[in-house]
N, C-alpha and C positions, 0 to 999 in steps of 0.2 A: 924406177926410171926417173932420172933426174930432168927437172925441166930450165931449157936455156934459152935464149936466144940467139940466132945466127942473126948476123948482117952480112948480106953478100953484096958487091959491088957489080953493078950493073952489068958489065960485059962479063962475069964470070961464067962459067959450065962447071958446078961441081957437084959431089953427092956430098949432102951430109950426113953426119952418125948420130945412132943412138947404143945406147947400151940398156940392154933388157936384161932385169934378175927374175932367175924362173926355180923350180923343183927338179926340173932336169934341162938335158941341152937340146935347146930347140933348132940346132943350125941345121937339122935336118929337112924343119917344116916349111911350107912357103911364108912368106913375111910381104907385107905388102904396105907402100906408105898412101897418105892421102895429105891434101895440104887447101880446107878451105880456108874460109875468110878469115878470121878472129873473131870467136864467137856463133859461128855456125857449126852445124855438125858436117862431119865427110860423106860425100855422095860416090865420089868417081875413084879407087885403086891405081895403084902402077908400082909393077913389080919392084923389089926391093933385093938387095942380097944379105951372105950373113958374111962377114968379115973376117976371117980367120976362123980360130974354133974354140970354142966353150974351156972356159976356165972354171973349175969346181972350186968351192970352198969348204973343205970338208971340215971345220971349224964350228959351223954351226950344226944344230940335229932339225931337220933333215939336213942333207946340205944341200947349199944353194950352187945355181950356176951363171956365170954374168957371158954374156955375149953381146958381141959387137953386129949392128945391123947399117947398112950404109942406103940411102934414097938413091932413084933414079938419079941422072943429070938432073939437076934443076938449076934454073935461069932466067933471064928477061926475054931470051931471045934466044933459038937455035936448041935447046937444052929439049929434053925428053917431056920434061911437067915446066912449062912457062907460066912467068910467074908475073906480074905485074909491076911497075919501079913503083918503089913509094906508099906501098901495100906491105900492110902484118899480116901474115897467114900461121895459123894454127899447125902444127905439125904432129898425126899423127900415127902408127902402127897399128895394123891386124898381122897377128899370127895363125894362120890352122892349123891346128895342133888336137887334131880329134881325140874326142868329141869338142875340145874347146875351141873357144876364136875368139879370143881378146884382142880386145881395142882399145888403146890407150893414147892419151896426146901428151907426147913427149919432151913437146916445146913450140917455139915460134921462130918463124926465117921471116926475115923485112929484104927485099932489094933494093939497094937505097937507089 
């Protein structure tokens, strides 16, 4: 998972993406994002989706698969996970994927 930063502008409502490389395709599992402070660990979930569908790469041995994962609405105001203006928040996924459930942070969204 590569790690970026979003800047969103204040009156925005959007989801943002990430792309997760797994052993197989996970667009079947629940994915779930969390977005605390910078530097805190995640406490609270809210559902996430999967974006499309799993691209294999059968190039490598095993081969991998990359899939696209999109957040709730997030925003300063009205959005599903409200965010704060002027605040770095941590960005990151749980998948369950039994027995497994990784958790990963994928990056960071600032609202200017």
């Amino acid at each position: 998972m590569a790690l970026k930063t979003v800047k969103l502008e204040p009156e925005t409502q959007e989801k943002v993406e990430g792309t997760v490389t797994a052993d197989s395709d996970l667009t079947g599992d629940t994915v779930e994002w969390s977005f605390p402070l910078t530097g805190e660990r995640p406490t609270t979930w809210d559902a996430g989706s999967w974006d499309g569908s799993a691209t294999e790469d059968a190039s490598t041995a095993p081969s991998t698969w990359s899939q696209v994962t999109a957040s709730p609405l997030i925003g300063a105001s009205g959005a599903t996970v409200e965010l704060a203006t002027g605040v770095t928040y941590d960005a990151y996924v749980r998948i369950t994927d039994v027995p497994e459930i990784p958790v990963r942070r994928i990056g960071k969204v600032r609202i200017l």
